[in-house]
C-alpha positions as CSV (number, residue, x, y, z in Angstrom):
1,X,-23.5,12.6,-53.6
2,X,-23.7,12.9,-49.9
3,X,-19.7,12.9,-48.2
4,X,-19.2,9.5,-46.4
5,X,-18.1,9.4,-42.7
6,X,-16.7,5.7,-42.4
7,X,-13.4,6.8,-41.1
8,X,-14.6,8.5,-37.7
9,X,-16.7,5.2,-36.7
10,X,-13.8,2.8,-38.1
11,X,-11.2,4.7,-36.0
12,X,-12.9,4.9,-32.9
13,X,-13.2,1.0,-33.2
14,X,-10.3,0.2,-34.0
15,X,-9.0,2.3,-30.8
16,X,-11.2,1.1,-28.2
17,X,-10.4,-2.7,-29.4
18,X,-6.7,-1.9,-29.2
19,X,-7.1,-0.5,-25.5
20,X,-8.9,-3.9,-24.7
21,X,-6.6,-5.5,-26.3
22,X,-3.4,-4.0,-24.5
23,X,-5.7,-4.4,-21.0
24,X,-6.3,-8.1,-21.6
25,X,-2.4,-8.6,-22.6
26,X,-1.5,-6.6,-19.5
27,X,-3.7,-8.7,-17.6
28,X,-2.5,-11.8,-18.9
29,X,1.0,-11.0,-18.4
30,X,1.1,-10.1,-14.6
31,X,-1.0,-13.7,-14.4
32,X,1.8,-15.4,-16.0
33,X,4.7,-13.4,-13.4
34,X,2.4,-14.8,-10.6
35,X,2.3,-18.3,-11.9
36,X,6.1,-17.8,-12.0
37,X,6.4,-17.1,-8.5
38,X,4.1,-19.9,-7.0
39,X,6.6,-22.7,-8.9
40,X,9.3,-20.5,-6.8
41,X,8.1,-23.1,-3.7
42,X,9.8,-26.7,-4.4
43,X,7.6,-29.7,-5.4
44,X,9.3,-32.1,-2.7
45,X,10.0,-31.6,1.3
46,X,12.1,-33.5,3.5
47,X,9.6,-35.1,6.5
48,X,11.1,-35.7,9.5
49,X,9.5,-38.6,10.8
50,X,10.9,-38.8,14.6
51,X,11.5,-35.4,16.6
52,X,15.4,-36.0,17.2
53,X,17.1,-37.3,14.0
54,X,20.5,-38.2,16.1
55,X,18.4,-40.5,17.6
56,X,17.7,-43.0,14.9
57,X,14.5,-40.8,13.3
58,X,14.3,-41.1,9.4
59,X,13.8,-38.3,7.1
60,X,11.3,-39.7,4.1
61,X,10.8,-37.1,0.9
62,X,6.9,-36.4,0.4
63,X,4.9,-33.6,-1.9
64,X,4.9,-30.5,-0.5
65,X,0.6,-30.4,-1.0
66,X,1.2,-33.6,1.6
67,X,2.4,-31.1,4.5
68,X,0.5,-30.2,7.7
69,X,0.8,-28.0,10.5
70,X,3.4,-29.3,12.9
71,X,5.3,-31.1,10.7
72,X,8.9,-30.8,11.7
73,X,10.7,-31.2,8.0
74,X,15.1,-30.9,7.4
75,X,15.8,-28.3,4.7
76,X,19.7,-28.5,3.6
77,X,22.2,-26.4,2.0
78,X,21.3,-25.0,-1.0
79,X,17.4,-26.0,-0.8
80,X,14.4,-23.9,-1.0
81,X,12.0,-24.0,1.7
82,X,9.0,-25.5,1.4
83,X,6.5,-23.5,3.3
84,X,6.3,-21.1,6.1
85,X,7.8,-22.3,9.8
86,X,10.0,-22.2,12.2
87,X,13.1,-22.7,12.9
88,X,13.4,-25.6,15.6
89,X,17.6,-26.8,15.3
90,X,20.0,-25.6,13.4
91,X,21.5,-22.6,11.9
92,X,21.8,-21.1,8.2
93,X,21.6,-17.8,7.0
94,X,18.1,-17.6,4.5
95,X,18.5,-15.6,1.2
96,X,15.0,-14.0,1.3
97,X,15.2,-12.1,-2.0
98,X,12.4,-13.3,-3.8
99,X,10.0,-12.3,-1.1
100,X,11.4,-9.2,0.3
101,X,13.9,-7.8,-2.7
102,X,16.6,-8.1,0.7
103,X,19.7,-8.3,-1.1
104,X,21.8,-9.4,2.1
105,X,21.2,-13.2,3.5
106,X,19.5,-13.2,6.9
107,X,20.7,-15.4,9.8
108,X,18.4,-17.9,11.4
109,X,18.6,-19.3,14.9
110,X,16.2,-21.5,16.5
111,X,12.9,-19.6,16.8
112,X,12.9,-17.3,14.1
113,X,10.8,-17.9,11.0
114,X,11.3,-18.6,7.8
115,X,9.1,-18.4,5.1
116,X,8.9,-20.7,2.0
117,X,10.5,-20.5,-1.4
118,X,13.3,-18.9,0.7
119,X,16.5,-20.2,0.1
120,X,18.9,-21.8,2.7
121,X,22.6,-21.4,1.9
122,X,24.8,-22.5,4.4
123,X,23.3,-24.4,6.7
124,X,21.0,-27.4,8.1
125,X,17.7,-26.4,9.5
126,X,14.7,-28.5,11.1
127,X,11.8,-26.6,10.1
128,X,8.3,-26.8,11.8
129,X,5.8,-26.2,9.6
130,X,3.3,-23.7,10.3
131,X,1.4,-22.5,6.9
132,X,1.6,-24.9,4.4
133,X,1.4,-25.0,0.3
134,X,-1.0,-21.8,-0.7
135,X,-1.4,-20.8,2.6
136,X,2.1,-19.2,2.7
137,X,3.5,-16.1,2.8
138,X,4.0,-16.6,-1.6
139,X,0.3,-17.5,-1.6
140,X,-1.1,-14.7,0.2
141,X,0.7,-12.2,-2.5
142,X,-0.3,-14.7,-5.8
143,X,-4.1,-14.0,-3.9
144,X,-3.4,-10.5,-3.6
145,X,-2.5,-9.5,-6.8
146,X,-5.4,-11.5,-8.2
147,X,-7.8,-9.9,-5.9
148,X,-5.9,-6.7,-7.1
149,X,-7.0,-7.4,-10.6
150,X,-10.7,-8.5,-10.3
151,X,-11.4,-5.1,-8.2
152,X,-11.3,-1.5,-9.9
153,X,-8.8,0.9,-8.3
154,X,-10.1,4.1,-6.9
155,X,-8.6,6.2,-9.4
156,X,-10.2,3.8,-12.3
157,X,-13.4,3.9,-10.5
158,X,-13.4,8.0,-10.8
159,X,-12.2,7.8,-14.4
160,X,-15.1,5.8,-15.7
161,X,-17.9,8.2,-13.6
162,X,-15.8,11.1,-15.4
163,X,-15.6,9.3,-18.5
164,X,-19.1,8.8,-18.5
165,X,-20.7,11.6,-17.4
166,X,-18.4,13.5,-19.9
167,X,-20.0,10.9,-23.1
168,X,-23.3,12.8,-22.2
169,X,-21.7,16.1,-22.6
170,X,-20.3,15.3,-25.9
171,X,-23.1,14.0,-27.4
172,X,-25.0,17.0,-26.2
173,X,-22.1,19.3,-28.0
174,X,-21.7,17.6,-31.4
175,X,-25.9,17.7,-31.3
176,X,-25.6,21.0,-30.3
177,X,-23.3,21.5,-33.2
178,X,-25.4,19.4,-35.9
179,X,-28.7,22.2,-35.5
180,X,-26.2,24.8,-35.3
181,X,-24.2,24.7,-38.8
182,X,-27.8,23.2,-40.3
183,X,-29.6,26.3,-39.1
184,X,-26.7,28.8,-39.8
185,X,-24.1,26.9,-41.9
186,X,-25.4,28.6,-45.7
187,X,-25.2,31.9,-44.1
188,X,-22.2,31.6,-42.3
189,X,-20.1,29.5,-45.2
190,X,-20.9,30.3,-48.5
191,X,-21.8,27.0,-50.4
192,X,-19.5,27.3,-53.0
193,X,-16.5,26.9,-50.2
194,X,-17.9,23.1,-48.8
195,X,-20.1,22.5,-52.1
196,X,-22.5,20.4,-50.5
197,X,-25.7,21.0,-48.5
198,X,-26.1,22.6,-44.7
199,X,-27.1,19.2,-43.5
200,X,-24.0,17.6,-45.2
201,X,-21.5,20.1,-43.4
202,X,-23.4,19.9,-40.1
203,X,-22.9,16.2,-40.1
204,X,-19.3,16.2,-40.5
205,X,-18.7,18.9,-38.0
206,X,-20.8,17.1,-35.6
207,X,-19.2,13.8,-36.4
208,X,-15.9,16.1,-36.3
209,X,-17.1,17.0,-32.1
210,X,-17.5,13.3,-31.5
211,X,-14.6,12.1,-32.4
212,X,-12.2,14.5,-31.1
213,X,-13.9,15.0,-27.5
214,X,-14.7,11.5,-27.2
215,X,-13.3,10.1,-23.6
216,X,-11.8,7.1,-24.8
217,X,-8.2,8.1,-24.1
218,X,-9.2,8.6,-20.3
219,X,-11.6,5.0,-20.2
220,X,-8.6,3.2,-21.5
221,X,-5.0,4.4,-20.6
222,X,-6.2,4.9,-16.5
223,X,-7.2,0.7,-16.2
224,X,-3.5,0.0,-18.2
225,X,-1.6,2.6,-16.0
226,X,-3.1,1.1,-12.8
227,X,-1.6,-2.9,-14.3
């Protein structure tokens, strides 16, 4: 009977579904480390509802989502902020790590800004707000990193046209390939060695061509190295 060829088909299958799969799981993961950074900003914000506390003015706790711009809000010792402002009283030094990988606190004085999920450490500060909930400096980078993933790099952009002008060439060699050992295979390889027919060898050899030139290797492993 004629040789099978179920291996070559199954394994290039079973390759280009793992490459998905580690894409998709690669994808997934760096979704779930930006999740993790937008719960960085705190739930709750200090309001202050008069412009001088001293003077009698209340501070009332409200959901960060509740904030607007020129809200003047108290952010104490030990407390993250709650969105991007700046600093009206007060002095503290800011532990910015989480935004900037700074290792060293950073000393605020009225008029410099702060930006939220920051933490204060030492220090009272009246805050004005001036970009609220996902319009801060966290939310512009959760945005960026999904705009990041739903756009092709340059680099993957290149290694697709590559990719798939190269499929064309490989088809055209293991064809190339197929009429070759059909026409010449008896007289080149005696049929006692492959005991089969000329069209049986030429099949595998092509089949041989097109799996071991085909560009999967360069389709999958540029999208993964760019995540």
């Amino acid at each position: 009977g004629w040789k099978t060829f179920f291996e070559e088909p199954i394994m290039l299958i079973a390759v280009v579904l793992l490459g998905r799969n580690l894409e998709q799981w690669a994808k997934l993961k760096s979704a779930s480390d930006m999740t993790g950074l937008l719960s960085i900003l705190p739930s709750k914000a200090r309001l202050l509802v008069s412009s001088d506390i001293e003077d009698g003015g209340s501070v009332v706790e409200v959901s960060c989502n509740d904030l607007s711009v020129g809200d003047r809000i108290i952010v104490l010792p030990g407390d993250r902020i709650p969105a991007d402002g700046i600093v009206r009283a007060g002095r503290s030094t800011v532990d910015e790590s989480s935004l900037t990988g700074e290792p060293l606190p950073i000393t605020k004085l009225p008029g410099a800004e702060v930006s939220g999920g920051s933490i204060n450490l030492n220090g009272t500060l009246t805050v004005e707000v001036r970009r609220p909930g996902g319009e801060t400096v966290m939310g512009d980078i959760i945005r960026m990193v999904d705009d990041a993933q739903g756009k092709e790099a340059p680099v993957q952009r290149l290694a697709d046209k590559v990719a798939g002008n190269f499929t064309y060439g490989v088809m055209a060699l293991s064809a190339a390939t197929f009429m070759f050992w059909n026409l010449f295979g008896a007289q080149i390889i005696p049929p006692t060695i492959y005991q089969g027919s000329s069209v049986s060898l030429a099949l595998q050899l092509s089949c041989t061509v097109l799996v071991i030139a085909c560009p999967c290797a360069l389709g999958l492993a540029t999208p993964i190295a760019v995540l």
